[in-house]
C-alpha positions in Angstrom: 123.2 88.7 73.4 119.5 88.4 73.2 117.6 90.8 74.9 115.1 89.3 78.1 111.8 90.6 78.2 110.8 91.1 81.8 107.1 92.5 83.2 107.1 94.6 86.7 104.1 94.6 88.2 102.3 96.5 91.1 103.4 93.5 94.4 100.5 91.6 95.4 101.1 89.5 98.5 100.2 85.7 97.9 97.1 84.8 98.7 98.1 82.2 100.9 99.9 84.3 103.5 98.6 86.9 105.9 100.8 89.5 105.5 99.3 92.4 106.1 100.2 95.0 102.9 97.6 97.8 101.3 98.0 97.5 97.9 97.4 101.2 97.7 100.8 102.0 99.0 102.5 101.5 96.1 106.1 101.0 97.3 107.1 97.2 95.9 106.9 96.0 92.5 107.1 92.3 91.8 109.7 91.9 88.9 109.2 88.6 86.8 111.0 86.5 83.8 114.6 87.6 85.1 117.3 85.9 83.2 119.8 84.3 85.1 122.9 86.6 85.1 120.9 89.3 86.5 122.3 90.7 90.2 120.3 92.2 92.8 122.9 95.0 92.7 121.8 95.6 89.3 118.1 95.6 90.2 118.9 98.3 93.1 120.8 100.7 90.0 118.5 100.1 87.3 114.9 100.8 89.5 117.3 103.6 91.4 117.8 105.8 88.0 116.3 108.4 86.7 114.4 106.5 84.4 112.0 105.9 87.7 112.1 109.2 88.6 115.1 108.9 91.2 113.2 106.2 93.0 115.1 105.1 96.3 114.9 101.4 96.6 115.2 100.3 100.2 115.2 96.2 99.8 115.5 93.9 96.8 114.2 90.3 97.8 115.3 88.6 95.0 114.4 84.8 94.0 116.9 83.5 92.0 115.8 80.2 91.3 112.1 81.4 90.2 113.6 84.8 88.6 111.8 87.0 90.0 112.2 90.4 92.7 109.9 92.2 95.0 111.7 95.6 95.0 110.9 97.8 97.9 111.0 101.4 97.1 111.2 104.7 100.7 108.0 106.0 98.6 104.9 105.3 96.2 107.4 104.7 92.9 105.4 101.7 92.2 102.3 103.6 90.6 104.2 103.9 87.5 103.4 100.1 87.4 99.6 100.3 88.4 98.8 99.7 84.6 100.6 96.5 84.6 98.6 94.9 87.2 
């Protein structure tokens, strides 16, 4: 099986909508290039293990079709992506 190369990103709302989100919080990560097999449950493990430093994930809004997740983490877990902006 070939391996996917997915990029995680700091989330940055759309420009379009007026939700109202300081980037500065750092608790959702936009995930991007998801093959198509991937589950949200498997999201929720992988961003959940210690890899991320135990980070708790509270929501996975996942877009199949465009294969792509905003992950929501309880906390700031999504400065370990600040250099991927």
């Amino acid at each position: 099986m070939k391996k996917a190369v997915v990029q995680v990103q700091v989330y940055m709302p759309p420009e379009e909508t007026e939700e109202a989100y300081v980037p500065t919080d750092f608790d959702k990560v936009r995930v991007l290039n998801l093959p198509e097999n991937v589950e949200e449950e498997f999201l929720e493990m992988y961003f959940e293990s210690k890899q991320f430093e135990g980070a708790k994930v509270v929501s996975v809004d996942f877009n199949e079709e465009a294969g792509t997740a905003v992950i929501t983490f309880d906390n700031q877990q999504g400065k370990l992506f600040e250099s991927s902006k």
